[in-house]
N, C-alpha and C positions, 0 to 999 in steps of 0.2 A: 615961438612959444616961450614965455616965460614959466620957468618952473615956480610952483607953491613954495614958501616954508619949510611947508612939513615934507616934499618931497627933497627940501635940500639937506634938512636935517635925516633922514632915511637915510641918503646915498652918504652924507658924513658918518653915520654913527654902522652903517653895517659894509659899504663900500661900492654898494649899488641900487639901481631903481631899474622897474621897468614902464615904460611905459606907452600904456594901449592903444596903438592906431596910432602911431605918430606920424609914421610913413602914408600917406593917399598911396589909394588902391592903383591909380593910373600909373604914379610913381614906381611901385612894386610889379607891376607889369613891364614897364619898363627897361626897369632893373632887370629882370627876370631874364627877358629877350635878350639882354647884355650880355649876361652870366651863360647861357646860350651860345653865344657864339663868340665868347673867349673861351669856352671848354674844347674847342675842335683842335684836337690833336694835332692837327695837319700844318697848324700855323705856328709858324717859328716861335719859337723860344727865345726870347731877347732880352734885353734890359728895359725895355719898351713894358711889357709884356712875363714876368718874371713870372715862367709855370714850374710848378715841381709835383713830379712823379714818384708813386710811391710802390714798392710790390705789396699788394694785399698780403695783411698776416693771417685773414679768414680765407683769403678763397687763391692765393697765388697768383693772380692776375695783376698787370701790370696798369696801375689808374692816376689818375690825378686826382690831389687831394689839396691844391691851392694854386692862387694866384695872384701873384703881389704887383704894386706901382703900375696902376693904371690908371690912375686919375691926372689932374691937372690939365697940362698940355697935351696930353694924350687921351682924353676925352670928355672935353670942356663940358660937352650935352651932359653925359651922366654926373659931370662932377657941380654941376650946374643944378641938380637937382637936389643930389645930396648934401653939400654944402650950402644950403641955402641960410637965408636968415633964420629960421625958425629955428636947426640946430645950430645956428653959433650963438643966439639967445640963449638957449639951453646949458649951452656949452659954459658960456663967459657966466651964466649964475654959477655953477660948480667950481670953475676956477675962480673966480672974483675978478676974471681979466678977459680978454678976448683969447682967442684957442690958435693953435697954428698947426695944420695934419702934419705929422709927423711921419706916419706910415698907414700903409692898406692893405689888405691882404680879402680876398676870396677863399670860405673853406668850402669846399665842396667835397663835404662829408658823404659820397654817396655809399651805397648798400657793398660791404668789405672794408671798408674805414676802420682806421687803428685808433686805439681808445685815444684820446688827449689826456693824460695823466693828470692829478690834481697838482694844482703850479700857480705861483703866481706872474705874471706875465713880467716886473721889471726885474725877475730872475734871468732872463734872455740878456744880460748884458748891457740892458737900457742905463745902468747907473754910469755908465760913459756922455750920455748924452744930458740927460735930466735927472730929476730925485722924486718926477711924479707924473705920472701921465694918465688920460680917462681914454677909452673905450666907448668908442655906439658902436653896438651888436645891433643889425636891421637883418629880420627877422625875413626872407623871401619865400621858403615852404615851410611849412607848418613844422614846428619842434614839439614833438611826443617824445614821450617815453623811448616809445618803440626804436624809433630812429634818432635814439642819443642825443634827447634833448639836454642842453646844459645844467649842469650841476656846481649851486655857489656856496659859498659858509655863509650861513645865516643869521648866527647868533651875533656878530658884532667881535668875538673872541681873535681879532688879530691885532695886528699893531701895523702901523705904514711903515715896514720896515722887511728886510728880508728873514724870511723864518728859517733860511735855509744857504748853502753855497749857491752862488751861482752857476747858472745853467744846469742844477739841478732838478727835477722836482719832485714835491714833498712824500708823493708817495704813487703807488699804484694805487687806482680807485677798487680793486679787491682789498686794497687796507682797509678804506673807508666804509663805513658803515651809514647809509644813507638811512637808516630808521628812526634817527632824532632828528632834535630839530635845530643840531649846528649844522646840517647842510638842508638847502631847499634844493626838487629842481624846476628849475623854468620852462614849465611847455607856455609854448607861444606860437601866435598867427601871422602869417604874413603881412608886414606895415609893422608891428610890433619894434621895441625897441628897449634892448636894456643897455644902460651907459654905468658902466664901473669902473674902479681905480687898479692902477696897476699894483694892486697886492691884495687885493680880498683872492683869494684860493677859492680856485675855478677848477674844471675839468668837464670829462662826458667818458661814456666806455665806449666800446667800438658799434659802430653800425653793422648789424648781426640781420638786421630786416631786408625789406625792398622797393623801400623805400627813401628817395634822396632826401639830405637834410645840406641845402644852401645857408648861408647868412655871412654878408659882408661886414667884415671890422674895420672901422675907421679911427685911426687913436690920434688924440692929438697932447700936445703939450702947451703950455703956458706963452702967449708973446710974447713975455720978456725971458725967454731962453731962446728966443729966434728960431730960424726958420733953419731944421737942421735933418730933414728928411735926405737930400742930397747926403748930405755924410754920411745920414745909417744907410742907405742902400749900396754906397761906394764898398761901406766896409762888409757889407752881410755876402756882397757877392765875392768878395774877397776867401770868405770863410764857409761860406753856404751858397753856394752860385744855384740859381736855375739849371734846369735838365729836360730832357725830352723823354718820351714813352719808352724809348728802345734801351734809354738807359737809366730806368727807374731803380732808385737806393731803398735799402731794406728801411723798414719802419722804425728800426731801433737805433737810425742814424740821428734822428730828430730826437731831441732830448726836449728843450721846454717850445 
């Protein structure tokens, strides 16, 4: 798919797009069965396979709320649909170059899920690797309201720059006043797809419903900063390792 113009000028001037039905429905099924049977607790926790456990700060229960590096060689089929040309089309109009996955992660925000504070994502430390990376959010259950659909800045009012220390972020979404219209939030349908820069200021509050809310992020960076996913997972598990259910960390260990 080649993007519009006008949608390239969108994602430059506010730091994101969304767009409708990108994903085929067979695809998003798919997906879905995938997402499925990496959630089974049962299967080891590896570098393969990078889960992390979290204790609910709504209900006390011990759950999982992501799953990182499971693409490439490690599952060529899915990686095989997601990465296809259609998004590295997409992708190489936004960079001006061809894309290279950098990192992946599964949220699976289900019902007890801890808010995602408002943050911009290259607060995480990313300025070791690059100075700009994009985001596909694909959309696998419905994002409502209800079950903390994403919430982004609207107005255009940032700079590609960090607003904050890193590993910070910018605030609790109780600061935020979502009544204007410097924030939107994004309900979306399965196939759906919003692709943003790492510094528009994002967030969601906690999943208070019961109702799951999945969607895989795929980021990548620029080819000419190479191919440098091997080194952030080396160092993230250095600082931030995967974990199992039995010993799930408090929610307030996760900072961006």
């Amino acid at each position: 798919m080649t993007l519009t113009a006008e949608q390239k000028a969108t994602f430059d001037e506010k730091g994101f797009i969304v767009l409708k039905g990108f994903i085929d429905q067979g695809v998003v099924n798919a997906v879905s069965d995938w997402l499925d049977a990496l959630q089974d607790v049962s299967t080891e926790t590896s570098a393969h396979a990078a889960k992390y456990f979290e204790i609910s700060p709504l209900s006390g229960e011990n759950i999982l709320v992501r799953v990182e590096h499971v693409l490439g060689d490690y599952d060529e089929e899915i990686a095989g649909l997601l990465l296809n040309d259609k998004t590295i089309n997409a992708l190489t109009t936004l960079f001006g170059e061809a894309p290279v996955l950098f990192k992946e992660k599964i949220n699976y925000k289900y019902p007890g899920c801890r808010a995602d504070k408002l943050h911009q994502d290259q607060a995480a430390g990313w300025n070791t690797y690059s100075d700009f990376f994009i985001t596909m959010c694909i959309v696998i259950d419905a994002n409502r309201e209800e079950n903390a659909a994403l919430r982004f800045m609207n107005s255009g009012n940032y700079k590609k720059s960090l607003m904050n220390e890193e590993w910070q972020p910018l605030s609790d979404l109780t600061d935020v006043s979502w009544a204007d219209d410097e924030y939107v939030m994004l309900e979306a349908d399965p196939g759906d797809v919003i692709l943003f820069d790492c510094y528009v200021p994002h967030g969601s509050p906690p999943n208070d419903s019961n109702i799951n809310r999945r969607n895989v992020y795929l980021t990548f960076n620029k080819a000419s900063d190479g191919d440098l996913r091997a080194r952030y997972y080396e160092d993230k598990w250095k600082t931030y390792p995967p974990n199992d259910i039995e010993h799930a960390r408090s929610a307030d260990t996760f900072k961006v």
